[in-house]
C-alpha positions in Angstrom: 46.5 23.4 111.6 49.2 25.5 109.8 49.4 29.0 108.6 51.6 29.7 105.6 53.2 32.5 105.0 55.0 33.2 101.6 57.1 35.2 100.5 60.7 35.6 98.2 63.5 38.1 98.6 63.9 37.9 95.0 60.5 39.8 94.8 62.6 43.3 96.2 64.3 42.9 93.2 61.7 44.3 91.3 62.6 47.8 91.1 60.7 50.9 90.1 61.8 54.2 89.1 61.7 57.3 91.6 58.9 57.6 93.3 56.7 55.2 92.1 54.2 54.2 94.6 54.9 49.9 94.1 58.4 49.9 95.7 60.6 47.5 97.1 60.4 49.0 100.7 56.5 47.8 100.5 57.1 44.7 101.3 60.2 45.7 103.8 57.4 47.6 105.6 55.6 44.5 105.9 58.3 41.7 107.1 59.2 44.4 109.3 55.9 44.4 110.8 55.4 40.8 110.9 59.2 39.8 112.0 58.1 39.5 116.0 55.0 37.2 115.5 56.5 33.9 117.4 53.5 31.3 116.7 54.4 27.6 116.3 50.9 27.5 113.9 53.2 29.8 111.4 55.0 28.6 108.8 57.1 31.0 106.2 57.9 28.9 103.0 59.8 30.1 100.0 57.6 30.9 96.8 58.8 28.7 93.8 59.2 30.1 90.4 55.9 29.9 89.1 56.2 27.6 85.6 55.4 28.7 82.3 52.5 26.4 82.1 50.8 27.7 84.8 51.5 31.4 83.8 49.8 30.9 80.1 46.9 29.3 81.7 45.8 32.9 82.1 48.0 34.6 79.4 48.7 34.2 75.8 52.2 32.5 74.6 53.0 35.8 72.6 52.4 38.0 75.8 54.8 35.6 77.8 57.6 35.7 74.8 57.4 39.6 74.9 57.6 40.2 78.6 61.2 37.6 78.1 62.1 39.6 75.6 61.8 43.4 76.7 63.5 42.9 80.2 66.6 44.7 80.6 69.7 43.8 81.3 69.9 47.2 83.4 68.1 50.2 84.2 64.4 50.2 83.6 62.3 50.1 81.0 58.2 51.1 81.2 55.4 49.2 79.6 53.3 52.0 79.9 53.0 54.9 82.0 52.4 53.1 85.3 54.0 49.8 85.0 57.6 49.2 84.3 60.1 46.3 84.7 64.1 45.7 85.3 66.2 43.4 85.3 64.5 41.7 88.8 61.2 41.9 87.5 60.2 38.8 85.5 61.7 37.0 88.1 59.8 38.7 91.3 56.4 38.4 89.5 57.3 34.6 88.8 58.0 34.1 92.5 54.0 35.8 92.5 52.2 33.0 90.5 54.4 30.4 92.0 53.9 31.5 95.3 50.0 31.1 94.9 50.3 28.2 93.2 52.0 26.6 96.3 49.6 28.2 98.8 46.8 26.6 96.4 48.4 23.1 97.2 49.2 23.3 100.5 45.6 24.2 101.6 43.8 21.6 98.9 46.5 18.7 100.0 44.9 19.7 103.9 48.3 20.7 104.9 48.1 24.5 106.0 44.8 25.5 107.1 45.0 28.6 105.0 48.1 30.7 103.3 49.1 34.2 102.9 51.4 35.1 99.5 53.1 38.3 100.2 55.0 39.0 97.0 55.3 42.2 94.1 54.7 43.3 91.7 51.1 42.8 92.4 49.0 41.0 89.5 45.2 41.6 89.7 45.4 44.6 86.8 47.7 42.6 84.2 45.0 41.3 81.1 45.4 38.7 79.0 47.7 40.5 76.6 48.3 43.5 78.5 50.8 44.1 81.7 49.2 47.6 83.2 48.8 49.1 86.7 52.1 48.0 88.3 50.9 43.9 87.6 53.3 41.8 85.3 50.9 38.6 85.6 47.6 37.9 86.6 48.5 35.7 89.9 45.0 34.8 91.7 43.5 34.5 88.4 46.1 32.2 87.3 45.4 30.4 90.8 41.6 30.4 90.0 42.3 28.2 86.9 44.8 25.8 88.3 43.1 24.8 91.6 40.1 24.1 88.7 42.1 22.3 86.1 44.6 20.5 88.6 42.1 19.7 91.2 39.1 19.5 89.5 37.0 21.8 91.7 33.5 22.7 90.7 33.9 26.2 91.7 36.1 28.8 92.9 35.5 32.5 94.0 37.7 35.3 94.6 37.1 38.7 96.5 39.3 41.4 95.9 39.1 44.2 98.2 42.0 46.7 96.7 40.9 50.2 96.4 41.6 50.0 92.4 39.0 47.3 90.2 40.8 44.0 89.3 40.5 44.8 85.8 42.7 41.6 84.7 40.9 39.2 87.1 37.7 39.9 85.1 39.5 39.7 81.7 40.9 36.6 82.5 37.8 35.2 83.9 34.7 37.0 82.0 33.5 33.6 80.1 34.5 31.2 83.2 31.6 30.2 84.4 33.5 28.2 87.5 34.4 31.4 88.4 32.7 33.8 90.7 34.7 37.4 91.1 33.9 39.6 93.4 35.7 43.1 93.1 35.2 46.3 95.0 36.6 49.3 94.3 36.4 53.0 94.8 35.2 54.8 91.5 35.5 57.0 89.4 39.2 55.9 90.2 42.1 53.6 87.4 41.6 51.9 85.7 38.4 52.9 84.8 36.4 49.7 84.7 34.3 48.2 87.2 31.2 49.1 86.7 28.3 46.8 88.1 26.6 46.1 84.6 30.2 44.3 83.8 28.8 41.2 85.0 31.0 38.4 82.6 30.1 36.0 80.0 28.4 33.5 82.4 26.9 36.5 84.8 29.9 35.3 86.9 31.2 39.0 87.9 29.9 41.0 90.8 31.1 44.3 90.7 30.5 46.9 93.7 31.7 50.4 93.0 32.2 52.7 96.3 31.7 56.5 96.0 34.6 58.3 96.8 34.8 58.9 100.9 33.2 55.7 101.6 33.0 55.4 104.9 33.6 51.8 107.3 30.2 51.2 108.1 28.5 51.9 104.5 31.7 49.3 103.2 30.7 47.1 106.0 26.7 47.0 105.3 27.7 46.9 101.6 29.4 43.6 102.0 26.4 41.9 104.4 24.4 43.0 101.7 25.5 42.0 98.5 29.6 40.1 99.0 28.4 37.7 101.5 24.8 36.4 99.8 26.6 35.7 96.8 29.3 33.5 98.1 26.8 31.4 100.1 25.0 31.2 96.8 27.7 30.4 94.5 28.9 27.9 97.4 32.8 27.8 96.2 35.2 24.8 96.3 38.0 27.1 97.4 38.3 31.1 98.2 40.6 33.1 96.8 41.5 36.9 98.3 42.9 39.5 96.3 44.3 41.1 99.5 44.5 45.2 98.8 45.2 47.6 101.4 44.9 51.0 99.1 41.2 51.6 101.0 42.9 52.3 104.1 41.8 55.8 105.2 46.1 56.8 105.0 46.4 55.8 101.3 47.7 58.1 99.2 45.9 57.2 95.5 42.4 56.9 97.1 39.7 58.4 98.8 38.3 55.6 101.1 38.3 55.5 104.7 38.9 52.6 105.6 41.6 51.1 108.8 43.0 48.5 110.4 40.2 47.0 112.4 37.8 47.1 109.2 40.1 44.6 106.9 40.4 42.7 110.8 36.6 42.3 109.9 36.1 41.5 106.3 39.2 39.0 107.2 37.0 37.5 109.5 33.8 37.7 107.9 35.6 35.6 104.8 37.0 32.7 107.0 33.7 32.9 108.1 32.2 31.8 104.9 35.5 29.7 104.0 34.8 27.5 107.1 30.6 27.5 106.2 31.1 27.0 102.6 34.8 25.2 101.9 35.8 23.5 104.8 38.1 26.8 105.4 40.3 26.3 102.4 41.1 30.0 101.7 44.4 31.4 100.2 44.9 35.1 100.1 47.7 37.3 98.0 48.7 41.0 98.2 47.9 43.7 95.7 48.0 47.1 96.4 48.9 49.3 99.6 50.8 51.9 99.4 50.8 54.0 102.7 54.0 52.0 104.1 53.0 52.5 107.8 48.9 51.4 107.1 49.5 48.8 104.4 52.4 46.8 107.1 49.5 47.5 109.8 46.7 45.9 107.6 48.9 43.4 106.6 49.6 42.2 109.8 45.8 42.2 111.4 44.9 40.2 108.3 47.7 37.4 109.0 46.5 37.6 112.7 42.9 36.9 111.9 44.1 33.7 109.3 46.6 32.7 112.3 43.5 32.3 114.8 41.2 31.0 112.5 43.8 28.3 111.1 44.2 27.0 114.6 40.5 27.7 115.5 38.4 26.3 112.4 
């Protein structure tokens, strides 16, 4: 079967002030990395928009109406200290929840093996009612709830392995019980949450804080330990990644040590589970990186490991 790649030029037209770590280039530094993988198994597809419907089935009407209404015409304007939109912005994060949203069908309706949405701004901080940390909307959250509602799944997990704690995944989803959330993170680190009594309404939240410096084999035994029983537990419908790169040893706004060949491994060690648990059905969607050399690197082993296993599984 298929691999899917997606992805939207309109997503570069997000642009961020300065210096701001979440910039346009990060996903340059990625299609540059990826541009000489010839495989017949690969297919790049455009994201859609993502629809209003699907966006408030993770945030409120009034939150939606503001975000239409504060985006400029020109320049930049900030949300708050870290996040900021122009006039590119709406659009490029709707290109994010639509660009889920079709990986989410192509792998339910059996025709990609498994999909990889590589769009920005990034979406696992955004709350309800809240855009924050770079994330407009709360894209694999909103995914979570649509491959539920739309497809009627019992269950549907999601790991997110970005340096920073999916704050807005676990807002979105602390009373969904359909729901298991898996987030580890490095802390104390933004945005401040994440600790492992946050377990959601419906004990549906595992959260593993790493100590600053964590090393590949402590994040590796951490995962057989603790990631791993849980999925086989909760026995999921469908896996959802929240695909981060920010642990990567090179990062600049963490402390992890983390590289290449370790997200080659957790990559595998999911489609792993996917093939035990779901018949394989995984769809995975960037969030952070922002080392442009180790995040295109990462990127790339991770849509090598999908690429095999699609074909494989």
């Amino acid at each position: 079967m298929t691999t899917v790649l997606i992805s939207h030029t309109d997503c570069l037209g997000h642009i961020t002030p300065g210096e701001h770590p979440e910039k346009f280039e990060r996903l340059v530094s990625i299609n540059n990395a990826l541009e000489d993988i010839d495989d017949p198994s690969l297919v790049k597809i455009e994201a859609p928009l993502g629809k209003d419907l699907d966006i408030l089935r993770a945030h409120s009407e009034k939150y939606l109406e503001y975000l239409k209404k504060v985006t400029p015409s020109s320049n930049v304007v900030s949300l708050d200290a870290d996040t900021f939109m122009s006039e590119g912005s709406l659009l490029a994060a709707r290109r994010g929840v639509g660009g889920i949203i079709k990986g989410v069908d192509l792998v339910l309706s059996s025709d990609a093996a498994n999909a990889f949405v590589i769009t920005r701004p990034p979406g696992h901080h955004a709350e309800k009612e809240r855009a924050m940390g770079f994330c407009l909307f709360g894209n694999v959250a909103i995914a979570a709830k649509y491959a539920l509602d739309h497809y009627q799944l019992s269950k549907v997990a999601i790991v997110d392995f970005d340096v920073h704690h999916g704050n807005g995944t676990q807002d979105i989803l602390w009373d969904e019980e359909r729901v298991l959330f898996v987030s580890s993170h490095q802390m104390p680190l933004f945005p401040g949450t994440g600790y492992a009594s946050e377990k959601g309404l419906q004990n549906n939240i595992m959260n593993i804080p790493l100590e600053p410096n964590t090393s590949s084999q402590s994040f590796r035994a951490l995962y057989e330990k603790k990631v791993f029983p849980a999925l086989e537990s909760f026995s999921p419908d469908l896996l959802l990644i929240s695909a981060g790169f920010d642990a990567h040893s090179s990062d600049p706004l963490a402390t992890i040590n983390l590289f290449e060949e370790d997200f080659e491994w957790l990559t595998h060690r999911l489609c792993d589970l996917a093939t035990t648990l779901c018949g394989g059905r995984l769809v995975s969607t960037l969030e952070g990186g922002y080392d442009l050399d180790a995040l295109a690197a990462s990127a790339r082993v991770h849509l090598e490991v999908l690429l095999k296993r699609g074909k494989n599984d």
